[in-house]
Structure formats: structure tokens, C-alpha cells
N, C-alpha and C positions, 0 to 999 in steps of 0.2 A: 678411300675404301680399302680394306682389310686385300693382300695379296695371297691368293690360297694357289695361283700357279705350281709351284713348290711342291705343291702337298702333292703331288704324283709321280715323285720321286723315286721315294720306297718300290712303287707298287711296278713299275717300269724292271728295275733294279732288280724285285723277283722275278720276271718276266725273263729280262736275259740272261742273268744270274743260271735260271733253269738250262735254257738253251744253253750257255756255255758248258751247264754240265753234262748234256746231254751229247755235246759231242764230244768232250772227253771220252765220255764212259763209252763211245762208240754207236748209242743209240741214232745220232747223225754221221756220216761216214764222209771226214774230209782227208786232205795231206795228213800221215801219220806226223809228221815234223814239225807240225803245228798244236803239239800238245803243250809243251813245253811253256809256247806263248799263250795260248789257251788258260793254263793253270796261275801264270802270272795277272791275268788279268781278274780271274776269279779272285783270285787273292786282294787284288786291289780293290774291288766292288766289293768285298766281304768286308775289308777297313773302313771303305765311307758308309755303309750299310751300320756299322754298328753308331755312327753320328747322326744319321739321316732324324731321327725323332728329334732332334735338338734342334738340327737344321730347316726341318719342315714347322716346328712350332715358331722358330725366330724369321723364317722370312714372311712372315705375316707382315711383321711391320721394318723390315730392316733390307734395307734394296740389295746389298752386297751379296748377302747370304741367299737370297732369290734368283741374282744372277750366278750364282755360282751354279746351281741347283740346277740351272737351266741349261748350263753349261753341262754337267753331268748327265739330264737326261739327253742330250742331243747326241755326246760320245756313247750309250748307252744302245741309244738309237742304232747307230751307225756300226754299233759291234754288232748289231740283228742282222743288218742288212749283209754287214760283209759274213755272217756263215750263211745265211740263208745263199748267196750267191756263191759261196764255197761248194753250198751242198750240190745246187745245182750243176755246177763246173766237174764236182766230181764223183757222181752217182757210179755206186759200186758194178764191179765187172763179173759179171755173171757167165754159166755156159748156155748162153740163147739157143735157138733151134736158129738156123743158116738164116734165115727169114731177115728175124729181131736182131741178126749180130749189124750192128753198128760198123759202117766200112771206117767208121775216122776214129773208133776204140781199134779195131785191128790194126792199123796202122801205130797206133800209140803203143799198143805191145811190141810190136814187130821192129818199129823205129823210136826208143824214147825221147829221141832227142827233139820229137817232132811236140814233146807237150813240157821240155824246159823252158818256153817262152808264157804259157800261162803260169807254169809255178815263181818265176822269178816276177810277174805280176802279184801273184798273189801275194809271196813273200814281203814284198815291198808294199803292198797295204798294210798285212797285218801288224809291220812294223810302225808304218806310220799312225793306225788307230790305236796301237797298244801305247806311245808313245804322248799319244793324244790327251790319252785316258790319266797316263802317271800323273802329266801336268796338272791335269782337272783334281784329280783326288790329290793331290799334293798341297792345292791352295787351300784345303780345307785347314790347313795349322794359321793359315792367318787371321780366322775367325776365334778362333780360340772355345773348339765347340763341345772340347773335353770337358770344359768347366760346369757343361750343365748338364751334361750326359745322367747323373744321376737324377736330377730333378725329378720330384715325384707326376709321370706323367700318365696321365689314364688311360688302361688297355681295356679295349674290347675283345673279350675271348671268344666270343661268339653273339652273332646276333638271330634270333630265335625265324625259324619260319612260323608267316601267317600261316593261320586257317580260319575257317567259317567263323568259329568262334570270335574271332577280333574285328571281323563287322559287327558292332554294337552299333545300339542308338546314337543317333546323334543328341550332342549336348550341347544343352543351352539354347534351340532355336526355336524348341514348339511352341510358345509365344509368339515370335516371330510368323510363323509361318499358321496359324490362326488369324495373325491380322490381315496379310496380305491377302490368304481367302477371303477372309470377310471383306475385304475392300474389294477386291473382283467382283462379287453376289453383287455389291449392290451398282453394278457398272455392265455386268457380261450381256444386257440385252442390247448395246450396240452393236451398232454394224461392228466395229474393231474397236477394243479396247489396248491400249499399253498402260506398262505397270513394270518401270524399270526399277530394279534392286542397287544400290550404290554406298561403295564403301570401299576402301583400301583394300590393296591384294590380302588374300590369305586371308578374310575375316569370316568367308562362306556363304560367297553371294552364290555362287554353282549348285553350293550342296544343299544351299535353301532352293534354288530354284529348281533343281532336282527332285524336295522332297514334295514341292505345289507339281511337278510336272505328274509325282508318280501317285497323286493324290485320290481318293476315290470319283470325287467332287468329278473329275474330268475323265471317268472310265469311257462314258461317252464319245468323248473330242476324238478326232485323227488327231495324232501329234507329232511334231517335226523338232529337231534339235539340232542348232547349226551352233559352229564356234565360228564368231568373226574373224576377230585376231586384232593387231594391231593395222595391217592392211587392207583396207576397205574393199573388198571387190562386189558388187552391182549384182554381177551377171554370178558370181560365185555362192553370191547367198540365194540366189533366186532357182540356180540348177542343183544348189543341197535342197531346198523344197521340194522342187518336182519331184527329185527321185526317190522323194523319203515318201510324199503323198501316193506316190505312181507304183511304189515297192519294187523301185526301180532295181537291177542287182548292181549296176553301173552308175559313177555318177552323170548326170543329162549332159551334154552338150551342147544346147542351142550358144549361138553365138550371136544373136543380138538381141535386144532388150526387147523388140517387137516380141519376136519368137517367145520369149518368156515370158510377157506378158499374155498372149493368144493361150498359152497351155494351162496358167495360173489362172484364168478364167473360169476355163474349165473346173480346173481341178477342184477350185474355192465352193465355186456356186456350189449356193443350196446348204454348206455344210458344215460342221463346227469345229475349229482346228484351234490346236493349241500349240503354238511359238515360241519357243526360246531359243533367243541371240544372247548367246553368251560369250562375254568378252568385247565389249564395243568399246569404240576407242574414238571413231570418227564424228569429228564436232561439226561439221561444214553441214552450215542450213539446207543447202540444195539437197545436199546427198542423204539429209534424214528426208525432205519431202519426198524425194525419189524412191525413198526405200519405203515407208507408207503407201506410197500412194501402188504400187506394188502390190502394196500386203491388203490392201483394201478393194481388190480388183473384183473380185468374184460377188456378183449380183446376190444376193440373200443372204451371204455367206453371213460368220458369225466368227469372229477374229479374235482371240484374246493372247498379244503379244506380252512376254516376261523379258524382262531384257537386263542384263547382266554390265554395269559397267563401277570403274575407279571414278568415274569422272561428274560431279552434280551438275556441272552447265549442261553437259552430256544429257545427262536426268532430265533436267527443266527443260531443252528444247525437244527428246524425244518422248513425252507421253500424252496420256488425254485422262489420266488421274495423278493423283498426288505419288509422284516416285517415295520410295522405302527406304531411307537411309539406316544403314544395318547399321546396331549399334554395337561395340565390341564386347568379347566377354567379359562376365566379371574375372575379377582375380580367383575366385574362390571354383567358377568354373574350368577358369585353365587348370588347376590344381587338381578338378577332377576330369578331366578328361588326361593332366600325366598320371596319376596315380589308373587311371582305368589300362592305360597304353603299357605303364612298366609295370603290369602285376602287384600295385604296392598292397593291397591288403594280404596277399602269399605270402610275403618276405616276412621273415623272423628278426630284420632289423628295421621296421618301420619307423618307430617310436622313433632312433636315430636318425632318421632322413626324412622325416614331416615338416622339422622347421627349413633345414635345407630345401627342400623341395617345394614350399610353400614362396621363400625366392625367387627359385627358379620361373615359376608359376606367373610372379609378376613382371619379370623380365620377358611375358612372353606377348605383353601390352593388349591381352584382351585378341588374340589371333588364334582362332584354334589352328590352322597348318602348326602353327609352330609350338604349339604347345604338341599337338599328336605325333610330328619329325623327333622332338627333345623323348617326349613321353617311353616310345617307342626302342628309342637307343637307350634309353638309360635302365630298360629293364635288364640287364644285366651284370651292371656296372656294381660297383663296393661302394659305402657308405666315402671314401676317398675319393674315388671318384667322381661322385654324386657333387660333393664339395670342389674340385675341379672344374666341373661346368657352371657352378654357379660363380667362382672367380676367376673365369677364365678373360684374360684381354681381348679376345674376341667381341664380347658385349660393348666394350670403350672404343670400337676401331671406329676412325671418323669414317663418314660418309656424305654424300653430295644430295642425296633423298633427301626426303622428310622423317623428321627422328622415329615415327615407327612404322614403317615401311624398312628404314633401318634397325629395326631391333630384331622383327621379324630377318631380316634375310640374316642378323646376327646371327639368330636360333639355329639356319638352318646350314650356316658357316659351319655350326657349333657342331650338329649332327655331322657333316659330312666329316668335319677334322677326326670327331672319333672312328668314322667306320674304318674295318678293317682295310690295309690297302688295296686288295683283291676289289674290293666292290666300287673303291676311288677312283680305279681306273674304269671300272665295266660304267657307271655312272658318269663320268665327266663324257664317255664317249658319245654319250645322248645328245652330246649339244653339237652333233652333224646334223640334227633333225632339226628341221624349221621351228617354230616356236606356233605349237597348237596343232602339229602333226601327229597324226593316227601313224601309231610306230607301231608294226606288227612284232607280234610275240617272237614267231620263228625267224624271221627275219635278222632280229636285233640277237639274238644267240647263235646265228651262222654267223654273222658277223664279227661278235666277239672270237667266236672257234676261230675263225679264218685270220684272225690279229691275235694270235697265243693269249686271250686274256683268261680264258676258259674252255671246258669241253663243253657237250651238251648235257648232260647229265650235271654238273656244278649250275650252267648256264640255267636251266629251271629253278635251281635253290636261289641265286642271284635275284633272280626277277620277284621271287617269293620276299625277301629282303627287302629290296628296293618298294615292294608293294607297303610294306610292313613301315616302313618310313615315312611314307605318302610323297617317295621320288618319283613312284610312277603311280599313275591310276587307272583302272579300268577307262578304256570311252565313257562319254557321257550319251555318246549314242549308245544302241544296244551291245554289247559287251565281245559280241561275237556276230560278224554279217557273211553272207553267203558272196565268195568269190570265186570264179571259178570252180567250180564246185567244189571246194571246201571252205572247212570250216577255219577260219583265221580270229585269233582275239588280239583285238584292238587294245595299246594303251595310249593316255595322253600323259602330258607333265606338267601342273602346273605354272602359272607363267615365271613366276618367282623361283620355280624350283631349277627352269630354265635360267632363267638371269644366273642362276648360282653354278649350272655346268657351264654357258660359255666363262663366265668368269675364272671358275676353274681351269680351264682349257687355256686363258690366257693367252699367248702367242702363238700357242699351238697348233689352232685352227683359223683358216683361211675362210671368210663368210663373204659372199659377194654384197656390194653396197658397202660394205664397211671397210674404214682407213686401212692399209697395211702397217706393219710395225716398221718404225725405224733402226730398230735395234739391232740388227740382224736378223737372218728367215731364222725364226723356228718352227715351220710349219710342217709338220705333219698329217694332217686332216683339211678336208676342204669341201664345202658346199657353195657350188656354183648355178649360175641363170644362163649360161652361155658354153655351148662345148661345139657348135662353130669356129672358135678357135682353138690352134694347138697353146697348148699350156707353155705357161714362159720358163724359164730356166730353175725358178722357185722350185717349179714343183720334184722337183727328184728326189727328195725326199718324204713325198706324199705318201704316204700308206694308206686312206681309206678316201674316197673321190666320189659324194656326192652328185647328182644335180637335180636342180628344183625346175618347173615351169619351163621344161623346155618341147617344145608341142613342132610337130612338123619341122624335123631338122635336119639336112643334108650333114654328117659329121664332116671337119675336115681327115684330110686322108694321114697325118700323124698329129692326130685327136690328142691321143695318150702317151704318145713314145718318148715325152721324155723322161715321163711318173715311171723310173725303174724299180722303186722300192715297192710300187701297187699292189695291196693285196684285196683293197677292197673298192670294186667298180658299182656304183648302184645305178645304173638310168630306168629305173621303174617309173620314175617321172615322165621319161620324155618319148616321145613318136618321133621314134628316128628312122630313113629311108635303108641304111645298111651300115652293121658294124663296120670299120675300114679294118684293111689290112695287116695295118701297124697292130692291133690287137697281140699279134703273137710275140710284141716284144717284150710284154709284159711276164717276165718268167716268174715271177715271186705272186700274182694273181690266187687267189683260193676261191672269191666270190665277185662273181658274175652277174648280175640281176638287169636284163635286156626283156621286158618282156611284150616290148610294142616294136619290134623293129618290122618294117616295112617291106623288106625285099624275100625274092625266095631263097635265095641263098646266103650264108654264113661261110666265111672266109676259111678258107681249108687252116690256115695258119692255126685256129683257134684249137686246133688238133696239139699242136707243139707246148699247151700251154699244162704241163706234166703234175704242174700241184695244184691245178685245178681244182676245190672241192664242190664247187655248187653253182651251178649253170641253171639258169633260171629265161627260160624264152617263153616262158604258154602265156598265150595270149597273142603271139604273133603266128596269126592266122597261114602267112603265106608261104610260110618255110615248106619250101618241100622234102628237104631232106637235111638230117647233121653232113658234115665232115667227117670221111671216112682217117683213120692213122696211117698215115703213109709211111713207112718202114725205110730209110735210107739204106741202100748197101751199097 
């Protein structure tokens, strides 16, 4: 499989590139003495920066030039960390009122000699990473990456924001979706009917069952819409019911099957509900009776389950009609749904890019995702470019799938290789999210703000982009739910678009269940099931620190302390009794998100944490008060 790790090189590279010039130019306020080295390293990441296209195109398929790459983002890395702990070490001397003055900055005036033991630390870092970096960008002459520097390689100058407008019909499926009504009518007078959809990722089993969900035919029905996933949970599909029927604002919590079974009773009888599991993945006999017999609880009710899955045995043991195997587009449909996606009837060079494009089209195996991903990026691109994607070695890279399930995630290799690097980073970063996780809007753009990928203003164009791709999509539940009293909009990721971030992510992130690299840590990012324990030595260069499913948890008391580079903490997952202490060693922290912690008090330390940008506790009922700043003198 095609290695796209690589490709976040660039985008990194701008990232500190900026920073480095920001504290030249004095907009970060470190040792005046360290310009010097500052400006030498600039220099050196502006030399790899003009090979990085060559480099990012050829470690697709070329291991050397990937590990090189990977070497470069890590020293990269490590230049963020050491100014950001610069800055902190040396925030500018102000005249405070008697209060705010700092008894260990008086002393540092008074006595200098008292802060030559941090500057001869510091000095000897920056020597050592400045030294790090020559090595790294020096072994680029062994590839020999001048030679292709020129190659004709395809730039996106801009990729356009949605609007209203580019929610169009959908294409190619109203046939479809005639039949499957018509097959429901003459089956809905049972007790429970199923009627699973099946067909390869990306062909539009969702957006067909989307369009039966939002159908007139069922204005009638209560309707409920759950995403499986790849992990089966019982109790998880059964409390997305309840609270979808219940209009619940929270999701339920019973914790055993009785309890959900007693409420679904309720809730069923008498009434007429319509069902979509989308994303089903789980084959075991028992666990489909179980989940049936579930759904067929409620006395009179009137049951008509849609069910979503890749898998036909899946199909044949879950329905009580004939499951729907989608059939893929034609060719002549992909072509119009790219030509819908890149404005081709606009262009004044169409006639030039019809046969190209008509290519493209069948490379896209009858998938619309990957035709609407390709469509989408290409409305900008030159009659060159156009030609680019259709010969690109991306399409030929082996893989271990089945050959279109492979061509598809080719496409959408294809798309990500072009976007700009700005959006390669904001994008791969989605793959700290579980796969089928409701990622909130604001959420995921404090996030980025808080890891320098964007501000918040760019951070809405971003999302507008990534929509425009179909990297990210509205919920398939309602678009927008009531939490806490506001208003939050939900996206999801397709699963394939997912396979295509962690992929990209590569070494980069740490996912619990899954092997470690042998290669050396590159880890960066990490999404874990477990924060009972304190993190192992890995983590110190963690920057953004997930956890999932972690429900009534005592933290250990140096949870965090050894993730010094942390800027991003999320437990919106988990019901923890109290943040620990160690919290305030975290000096590089910008986002916080605790918003179920248990106890009344919050650790005063959490006062010390100065670049703090976004403290998220509501929801935790018992807090009775913040931490007041306590003022050393």
C-alpha cells in the first residue's frame, strides 16, 4: 500500500518555519543570543522546503526517502517544542504593580548569576537540535532530489468553499431507491421487517439509506439512526434508541440488557419506527438474534429495520427480505457527478479535459465517494494538471484489499496528495477520532488553534473545504443536537476517508489495540482506553492526548506528567473522580476539555498553566469553585 506518511512534511515545515520567524522578528520573546541560531536553522528548512515536493511525491513508493522525511518531521517537531519552552522560560519583564512582581524575576535582576544555569541549558539544547537538523537536511543530497525538482507537479492554488449550492441531487440512485421502497410496501405490515443495503465502502449504501430514511413514504414513522461501527456493542445500539425515541438530550445509560429491554418495550409498543444501522460489520449468529429480538420487543409495534453493511453473509443472516446489493456506478455517471463537483460545464477549456476526464471517471470503479473527493479537487486545477491525476502512480500502488476498494482509496490518496499542505495537516489530524465518531465543529478548530495549525477564522474555511471533499460530512443524525444548551453541529468521516487519515498519520499516532512501531517512537498524537496509568516514557513528545471509553476512573496521580510537549488534553470521554495534581506540569497545554470530572474541587496548580487557551469543565455538576492565581512574591 501506497506510503502517504511523508506527505506532512511541507505542512509541519510551515508550521515551524512560522514560529521560528516569529521569534526572530520578536513577536515571541526568547534569549536575544539566540537569533543567530534561530536564523541558521531557518535557512536550513527553507533548503529542504524547496525539495520537500519531490520528496513527498517519491516516498510513496521509496522507503528511504520516507524515512528521511520522517526524520525531518521529528527534528521539526522538536524545534516547536524547544521555543515554545523557551518562551515559557523566558516571558518578558514587565513593571507589575508590588502584587504581580515575581520574587525569583527580582532576584534574576538583582543577581544574574542566579539564571546563567538556565541559559547554559538552554544554549546546549539549542545547539544540540540545531545540529540535529544540519544532519537531517544534509542527507537529502544522497537521494539526489534536485533531479526531479522540476518535474511537472500539480499545484492547487486554492480549493473553493461550499455552499448551498453544491448540495445537488444525488446521482445515479433514484432507481435504486424506488426499488427498495417498493420492496418495504409490500413487507411493512409485519411485526419487524429488515432490509439490509450491501456493497463495497464508498458505493452509497448511507446516502441511499439516507434518502429511504428522509423519504415521504415514512413522514409518519418515529425514526432513529444509529452508526454501528466496526465494534459491536449490544447495550450501545439499544441506549442510541432510547434516547433518539425518548428525545433524550443525553445519550441513556442503562447498563444491562434487562433495563433496555423494560424501556424499548415501552417505547415500541403500539408504534411505527423506522431503523437505520448503519455500518454493520458483526457476523456472529447469536449477536444478530440478540439484536432482533431487541428490536422486535414492543407488543403491536410496527418495525421496519434499513441496515447498512460491506459484508453479504452479513446481508443473508441479518434480514426477513431479500437484502439490496447496490450496484456500482456506471462510468458515464462518475463522469457526471466529476464534471457536476469541478464546475466542468463553466470552464472555457472543457472540450480539452472531456477525454481526460472521462479516464479519470473510470478509475473511479463505479464509487461515487471517489468520484465526488476527485470531482471536487479538480475544479481548480489546469488542463495539466487534470492530466496529472489521470497518470498519476498513485492509481498502480499495490495493495492488500480487494482491487476496488483499492482504487477507491487510490482516488482519495489522489485527492489528499493534491490539497494544499495547510489542509494535509488539519485533516490527517482527524484520525485521533475513533472511526464513526461525532466530531464536533468547535471542538475540532480549538484544537487545531491550540496545535498552530490554524486560527479560528481560517479553522471555519478549513472545515468548509474538507466538507467540499466529502473528508468530512454532516451527522447522519440531525445535523445539529441540543447539548448543554447549545447548539453544536456534528460531523462524521466516512470509514474509508478514516482508513486514509490514520494511514496518513502513519507513525505518528499512538491508537490503543493496535501494535507499536518498531522503528523508533514517532509518536506524536495518541488515542487511548486507559488513563489509570501514568504514560510510559514514549509519550514526551505527545502533543494532542486523546481518551475514549473511559467511564468512572480514579486518574493516577502523575496521569500526564511525563507528555511535556502536551497541548492537547481531551477527556470529554471519560467520568473521572478528580483531575490530579501533576496537571500543572503541563506548561505547553492550550486545550483542556474535562467536562465530567467528579469532585468539588479542581487542583489550584491548574492556575499555573499560563497558555492555557480553552478550559472546558460544564457538565461537571460538583465543582464548587475555579482556582483562584496565586501571585508568588
Amino acid at each position: 500500500m501506497a506510503e502517504l506518511g511523508g506527505m506532512l512534511a511541507a505542512a509541519i515545515l510551515k508550521v515551524v518555519s512560522d514560529q521560528i520567524g516569529s521569534a526572530i522578528g520578536g513577536q515571541i520573546t526568547l534569549q536575544k543570543n539566540f537569533d543567530k541560531d534561530l536564523r541558521k536553522m531557518k535557512m536550513a528548512l527553507e533548503s529542504a522546503e524547496a525539495l520537500l515536493k519531490v520528496a513527498e511525491r517519491r516516498s510513496i513508493t521509496d522507503e528511504p526517502t520516507l524515512l528521511w522525511l520522517k526524520r525531518l518531521k521529528d527534528a521539526m517537531y522538536a524545534i516547536s517544542d524547544m521555543i515554545d519552552d523557551f518562551e515559557a522560560d523566558t516571558e518578558p519583564i514587565t513593571q507589575p504593580s508590588p502584587r504581580k512582581f515575581s520574587f525569583k524575576k527580582y532576584l534574576a535582576i538583582m543577581i544574574p548569576c542566579l539564571i546563567v544555569g538556565p541559559k547554559i541549558t538552554m544554549a546546549n539544547k539549542m545547539e544540540t537540535v540545531r545540529e540535529d537538523l544540519k544532519v537531517i537536511t544534509d542527507q537529502h543530497k544522497e537521494f539526489r532530489l534536485w533531479e526531479d525538482a522540476n518535474a511537472n507537479e500539480p499545484k492547487v492554488t486554492d480549493i473553493r468553499e461550499t455552499t448551498s449550492i453544491m448540495e445537488t441531487h444525488v446521482v445515479g440512485r433514484a432507481i435504486a431507491e424506488e426499488e427498495i421502497l417498493a420492496s418495504l410496501s409490500e413487507n411493512m405490515q409485519n411485526e419487524i421487517t429488515i432490509l439490509p443495503i450491501c456493497g463495497i465502502g464508498g458505493l452509497g449504501k448511507s446516502t441511499l439509506a439516507k434518502m429511504v430514511y428522509n423519504n415521504s413514504k415514512f413522514k409518519e414513522y418515529s425514526q432513529v439512526w444509529v452508526y454501528v461501527s466496526q465494534i459491536f456493542d449490544l447495550k450501545k445500539i439499544g441506549n442510541s434508541i432510547i434516547s433518539q425515541l425518548s428525545m433524550e438530550v443525553k445519550e441513556s445509560e442503562y447498563s444491562t440488557m434487562q433495563m433496555i429491554h423494560n424501556c424499548l418495550q415501552k417505547l415500541l409498543a403500539d408504534k411505527k419506527i423506522l431503523i437505520v444501522l448503519d455500518d454493520l460489520w458483526e457476523g456472529e449468529q447469536l449477536q444478530l438474534k440478540s439484536l432482533i429480538d431487541m428490536l422486535q420487543i414492543g407488543k403491536g409495534s410496527n418495525v421496519v429495520v434499513i441496515v447498512t453493511t460491506r459484508d453479504d453473509v452479513i446481508a443473508e443472516k441479518f434480514c426477513t427480505i431479500q437484502p439490496y446489493k447496490l450496484a456500482p456506478l456506471s462510468d458515464e455517471m462518475c463522469w457526471s457527478i466529476i464534471k457536476q463537483k469541478s464546475a466542468f460545464e463553466s470552464r472555457d477549456d472543457k472540450e480539452q479535459l472531456e477525454e481526460i476526464g472521462k479516464v479519470i471517471a473510470m478509475k473511479c470503479c463505479g464509487v461515487a465517494l471517489a468520484a465526488i473527493s476527485l470531482g471536487h479537487m479538480m475544479q481548480s486545477m489546469k488542463p495539466s494538471e487534470w492530466e496529472s491525476v489521470r497518470d498519476s502512480n498513485i492509481w498502480n500502488a499495490s495493495s492488500s484489499i480487494d482491487p476496488t476498494s483499492s482504487q477507491v482509496l487510490a482516488s482519495l490518496k489522489l485527492s489528499y496528495s493534491f490539497m494544499p499542505s495547510y489542509l494535509k495537516l488539519c485533516f490527517a489530524y482527524c484520525a485521533i477520532f475513533p472511526k464513526g465518531h461525532k466530531i464536533a465543529k468547535d471542538d475540532l478548530i480549538l484544537q487545531w488553534v491550540s496545535l498552530g495549525f490554524s486560527t479560528w477564522e481560517l479553522g471555519e474555511i478549513y472545515i468548509s473545504q474538507l466538507l467540499g471533499l466529502s473528508f468530512l460530512e454532516h451527522s447522519k443524525s440531525p445535523s445539529t443536537i441540543k447539548l448543554y444548551d447549545e447548539d453544536i453541529t456534528l460531523f462524521t468521516m466516512h470509514d474509508l476517508v478514516h482508513d486514509l487519515a490514520r494511514l496518513v498519520m502513519d507513525d505518528e499516532i499512538l491508537v490503543a489495540g493496535k501494535g507499536r512501531n518498531t522503528k523508533g517512537s514517532w509518536y506524536h498524537y495518541a488515542l487511548l482506553d486507559d488513563c489509570t496509568k501514568p504514560l510510559d516514557l514514549e509519550s514526551s513528545k505527545i502533543r494532542a492526548l486523546r481518551f475514549m471509553d473511559c467511564d468512572k476512573t480514579e486518574l493516577h496521580c502523575v496521569a500526564f506528567s511525563s507528555a511535556k510537549s502536551l497541548r492537547v488534553l481531551d477527556l470529554s470521554e471519560c467520568i473521572i473522580h478528580k483531575l490530579p495534581d501533576s496537571i500543572g506540569v503541563l506548561k505547553q497545554l492550550r486545550y483542556l476539555n474535562a467536562p465530567r470530572v467528579q469532585d468539588a474541587v479542581i487542583p489550584n496548580d491548574i492556575s499555573t498553566l499560563s497558555k492555557l487557551m480553552y478550559l472546558n469543565l460544564h457538565g461537571s455538576s460538583r465543582i464548587l469553585a475555579l482556582p483562584r492565581i496565586h501571585w508568588r512574591n
